[in-house]
ZAMAR-135802 format. One line per 2 residues: number of its first residue (from 1); their letters; for each residue x, y, z of C-alpha. Coordinates in nm, 2 decimals, always signed. Example, Ala and Ser with C-alpha at 12.3 -4.5 7.8 and 13.67 -1.06 7.14 Angstrom:
REM residues 2
1 = AS = +1.23/-0.45/+0.78 ~ +1.37/-0.11/+0.71
This chain:
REM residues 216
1 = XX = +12.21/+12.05/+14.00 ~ +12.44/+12.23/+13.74
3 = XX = +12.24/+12.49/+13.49 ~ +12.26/+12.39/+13.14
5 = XX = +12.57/+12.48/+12.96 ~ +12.52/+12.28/+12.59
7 = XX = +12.31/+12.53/+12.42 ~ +12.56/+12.72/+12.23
9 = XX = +12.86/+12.44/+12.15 ~ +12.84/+12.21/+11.88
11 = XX = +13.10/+11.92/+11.83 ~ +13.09/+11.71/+11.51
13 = XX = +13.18/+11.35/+11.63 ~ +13.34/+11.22/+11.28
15 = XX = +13.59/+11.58/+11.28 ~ +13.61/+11.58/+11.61
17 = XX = +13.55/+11.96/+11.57 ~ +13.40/+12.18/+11.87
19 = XX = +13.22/+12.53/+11.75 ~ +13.03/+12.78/+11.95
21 = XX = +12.80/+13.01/+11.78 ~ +12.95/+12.91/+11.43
23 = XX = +13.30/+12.95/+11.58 ~ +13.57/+12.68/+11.58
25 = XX = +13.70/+12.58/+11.92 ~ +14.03/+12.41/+12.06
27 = XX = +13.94/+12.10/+12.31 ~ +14.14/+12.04/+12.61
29 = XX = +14.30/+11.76/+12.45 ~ +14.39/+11.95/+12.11
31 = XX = +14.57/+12.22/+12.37 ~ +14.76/+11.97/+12.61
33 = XX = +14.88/+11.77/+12.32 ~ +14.98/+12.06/+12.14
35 = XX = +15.14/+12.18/+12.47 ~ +15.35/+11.85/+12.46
37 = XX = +15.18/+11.73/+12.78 ~ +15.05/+11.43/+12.65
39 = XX = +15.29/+11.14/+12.55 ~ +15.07/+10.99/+12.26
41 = XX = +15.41/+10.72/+12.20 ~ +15.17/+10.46/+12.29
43 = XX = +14.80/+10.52/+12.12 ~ +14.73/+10.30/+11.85
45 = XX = +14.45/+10.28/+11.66 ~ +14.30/+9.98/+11.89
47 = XX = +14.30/+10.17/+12.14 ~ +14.09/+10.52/+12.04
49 = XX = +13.86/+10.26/+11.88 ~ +13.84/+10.06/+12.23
51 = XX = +13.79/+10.39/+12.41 ~ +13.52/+10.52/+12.15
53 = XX = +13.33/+10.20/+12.22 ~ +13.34/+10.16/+12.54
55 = XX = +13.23/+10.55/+12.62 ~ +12.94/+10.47/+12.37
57 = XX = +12.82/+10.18/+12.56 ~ +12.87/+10.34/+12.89
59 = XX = +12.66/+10.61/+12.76 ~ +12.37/+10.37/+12.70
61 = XX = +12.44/+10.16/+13.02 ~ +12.39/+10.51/+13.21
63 = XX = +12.11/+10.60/+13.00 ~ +11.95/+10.23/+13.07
65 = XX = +11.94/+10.20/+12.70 ~ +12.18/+9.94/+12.65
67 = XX = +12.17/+9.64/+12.47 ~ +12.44/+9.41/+12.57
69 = XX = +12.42/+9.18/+12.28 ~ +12.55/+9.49/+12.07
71 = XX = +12.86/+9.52/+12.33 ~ +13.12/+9.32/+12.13
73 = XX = +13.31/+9.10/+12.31 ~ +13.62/+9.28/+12.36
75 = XX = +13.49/+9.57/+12.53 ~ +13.24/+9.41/+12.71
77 = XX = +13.50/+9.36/+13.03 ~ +13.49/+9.72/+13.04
79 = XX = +13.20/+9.84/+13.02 ~ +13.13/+9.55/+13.33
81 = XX = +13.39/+9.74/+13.56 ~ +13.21/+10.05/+13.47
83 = XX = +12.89/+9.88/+13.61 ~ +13.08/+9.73/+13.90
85 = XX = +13.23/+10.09/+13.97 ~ +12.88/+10.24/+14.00
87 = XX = +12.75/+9.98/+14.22 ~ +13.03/+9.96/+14.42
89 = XX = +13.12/+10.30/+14.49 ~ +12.71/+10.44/+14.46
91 = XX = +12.80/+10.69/+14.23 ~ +12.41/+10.85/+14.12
93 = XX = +12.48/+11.09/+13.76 ~ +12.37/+11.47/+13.84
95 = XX = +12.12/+11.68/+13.63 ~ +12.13/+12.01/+13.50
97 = XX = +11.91/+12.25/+13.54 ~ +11.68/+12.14/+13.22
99 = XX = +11.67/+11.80/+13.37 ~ +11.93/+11.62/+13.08
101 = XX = +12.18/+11.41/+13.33 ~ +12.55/+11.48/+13.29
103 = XX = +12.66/+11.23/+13.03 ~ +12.93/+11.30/+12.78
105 = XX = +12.83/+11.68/+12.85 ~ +12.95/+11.95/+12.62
107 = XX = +13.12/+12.26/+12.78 ~ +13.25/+12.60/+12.71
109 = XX = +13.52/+12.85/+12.89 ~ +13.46/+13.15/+12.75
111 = XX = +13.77/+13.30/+12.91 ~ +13.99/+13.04/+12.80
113 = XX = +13.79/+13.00/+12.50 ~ +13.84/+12.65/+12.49
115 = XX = +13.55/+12.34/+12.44 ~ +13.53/+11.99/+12.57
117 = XX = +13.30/+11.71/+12.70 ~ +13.30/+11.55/+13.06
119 = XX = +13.21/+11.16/+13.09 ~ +13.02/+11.19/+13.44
121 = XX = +12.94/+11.43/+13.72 ~ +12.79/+11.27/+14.00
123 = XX = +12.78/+11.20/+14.37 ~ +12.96/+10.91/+14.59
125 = XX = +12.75/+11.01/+14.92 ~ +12.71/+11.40/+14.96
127 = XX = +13.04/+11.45/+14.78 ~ +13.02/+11.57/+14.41
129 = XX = +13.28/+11.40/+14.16 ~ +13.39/+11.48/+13.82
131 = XX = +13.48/+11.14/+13.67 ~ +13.66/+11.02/+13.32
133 = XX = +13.61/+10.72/+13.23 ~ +13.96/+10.60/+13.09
135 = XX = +14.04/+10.25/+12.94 ~ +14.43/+10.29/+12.99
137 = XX = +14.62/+10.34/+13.29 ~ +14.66/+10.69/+13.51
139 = XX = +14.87/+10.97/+13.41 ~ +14.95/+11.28/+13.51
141 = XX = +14.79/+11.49/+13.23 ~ +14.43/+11.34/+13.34
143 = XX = +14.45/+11.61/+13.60 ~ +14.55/+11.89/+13.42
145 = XX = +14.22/+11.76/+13.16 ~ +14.03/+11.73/+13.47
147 = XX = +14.06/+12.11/+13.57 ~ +13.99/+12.23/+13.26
149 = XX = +13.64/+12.05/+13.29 ~ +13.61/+12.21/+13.61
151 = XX = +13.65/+12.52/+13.50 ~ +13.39/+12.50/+13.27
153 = XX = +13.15/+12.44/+13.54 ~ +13.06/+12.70/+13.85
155 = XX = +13.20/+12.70/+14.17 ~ +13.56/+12.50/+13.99
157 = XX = +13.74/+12.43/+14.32 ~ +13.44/+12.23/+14.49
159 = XX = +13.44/+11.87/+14.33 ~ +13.67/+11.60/+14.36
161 = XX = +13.77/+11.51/+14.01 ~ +13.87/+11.17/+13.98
163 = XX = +13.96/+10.90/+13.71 ~ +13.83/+10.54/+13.67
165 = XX = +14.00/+10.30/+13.46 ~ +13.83/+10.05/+13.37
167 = XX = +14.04/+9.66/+13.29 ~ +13.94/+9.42/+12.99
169 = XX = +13.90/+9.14/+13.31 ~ +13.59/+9.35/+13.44
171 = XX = +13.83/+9.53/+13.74 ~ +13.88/+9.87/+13.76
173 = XX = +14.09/+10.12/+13.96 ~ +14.03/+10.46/+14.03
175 = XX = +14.30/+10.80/+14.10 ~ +14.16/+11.12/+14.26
177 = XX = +14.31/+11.43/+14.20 ~ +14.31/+11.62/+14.51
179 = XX = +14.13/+11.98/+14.58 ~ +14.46/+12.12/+14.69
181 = XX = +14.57/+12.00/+14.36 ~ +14.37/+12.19/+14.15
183 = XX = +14.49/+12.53/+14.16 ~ +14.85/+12.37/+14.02
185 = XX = +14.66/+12.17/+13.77 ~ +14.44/+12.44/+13.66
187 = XX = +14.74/+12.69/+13.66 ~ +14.91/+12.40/+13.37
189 = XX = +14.66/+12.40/+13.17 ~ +14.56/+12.78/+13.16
191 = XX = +14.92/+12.84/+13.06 ~ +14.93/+12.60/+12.81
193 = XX = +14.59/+12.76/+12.67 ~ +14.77/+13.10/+12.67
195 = XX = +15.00/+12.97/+12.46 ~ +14.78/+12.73/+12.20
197 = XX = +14.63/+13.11/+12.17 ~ +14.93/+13.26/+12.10
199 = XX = +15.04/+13.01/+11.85 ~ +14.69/+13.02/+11.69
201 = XX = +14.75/+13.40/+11.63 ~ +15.10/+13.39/+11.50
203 = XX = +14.98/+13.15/+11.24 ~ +14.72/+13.35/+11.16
205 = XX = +14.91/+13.64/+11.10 ~ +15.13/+13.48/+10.90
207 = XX = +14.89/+13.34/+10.66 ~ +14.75/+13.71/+10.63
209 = XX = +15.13/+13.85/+10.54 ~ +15.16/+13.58/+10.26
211 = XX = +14.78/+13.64/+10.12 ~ +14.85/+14.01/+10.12
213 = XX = +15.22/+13.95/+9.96 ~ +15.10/+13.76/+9.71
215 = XX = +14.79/+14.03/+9.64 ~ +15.05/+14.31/+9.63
């Protein structure tokens, strides 16, 4: 059981904007794209739409709230290898400590000072996992994503992190990213935090020269 860590972060959905205590936040993804680490040649919007969906109705499927006749019928392969996954592998969801399972769970790294939002953390026997739920295929940036999450949580180095992708035929696959892996992939994406920071401030302060130019 993890404590709870949601109180103070807010994300609006529609901006896909993350704020904590009124502050805006970079996500994990905003700072690995902007760090050039993910190749977005490929997204379309069919496929963020596809992913959106199929994370909502995993949601409900996990929450034992869905209704399958709302599952439209090009997602619903996915969200069935999602349900195959479970039952195949065992994975049970975790709490936190205030009893809300973690679902699509909002975190915060205060040193980092970066947000983001985990799909699952669970258990495949006495082993604790830190899962994404991905509708395309692996790649390598899904790890550096993965320890950020990690980070967020306590004791960072001692979950597997793995991702399961889930196949429009109702297969799925699944890529763990090792524990002697971490400290490289967390090392990656502190880096590129460091420098979405440094960026942030540089623009910053160039607005401020301009505004005070143009006051002068």
């Amino acid at each position: 059981m993890l404590p709870g860590l949601t109180e103070f972060v807010q994300f609006d959905a529609a901006a896909h904007i993350y704020t904590v205590a009124g502050v805006q936040r970079p996500s994990v993804t905003q700072i690995l794209k902007d760090a050039g680490l993910i190749d977005t040649t490929w997204y379309t919007e069919e496929s963020r739409e596809r992913g959106r969906a199929v994370h909502f109705a995993t949601e409900f499927l996990d929450e034992n709230d869905l209704d399958w006749d709302t599952v439209l019928p090009p997602y619903r392969g996915y969200v069935e290898a999602w349900e195959r996954f479970k039952e195949e592998s065992h994975f049970l969801i975790s709490r936190d400590s205030n009893g809300k399972l973690l679902i699509e769970y909002l975190l915060f790294q205060p040193v980092s000072g970066y947000c983001g939002m985990l799909d699952r953390v669970g258990t495949i026997g006495t082993i604790e996992y830190l899962i994404d739920i991905k509708t395309g295929g692996p790649q390598d940036w899904h790890g550096y994503q993965l320890a950020a999450y990690s980070q967020c949580l306590p004791n960072p180095h001692s979950r597997k992190r793995m991702t399961v992708h889930l196949r429009a035929n109702g297969s799925y696959s699944t890529r763990e990213h090792t524990l002697t892996a971490f400290p490289y992939d967390w090392q990656v994406f502190a880096a590129a935090a460091v420098v979405w920071h440094a960026k942030q401030r540089r623009r910053n302060s160039h607005v401020f020269t301009r505004s005070t130019v143009s006051a002068a």
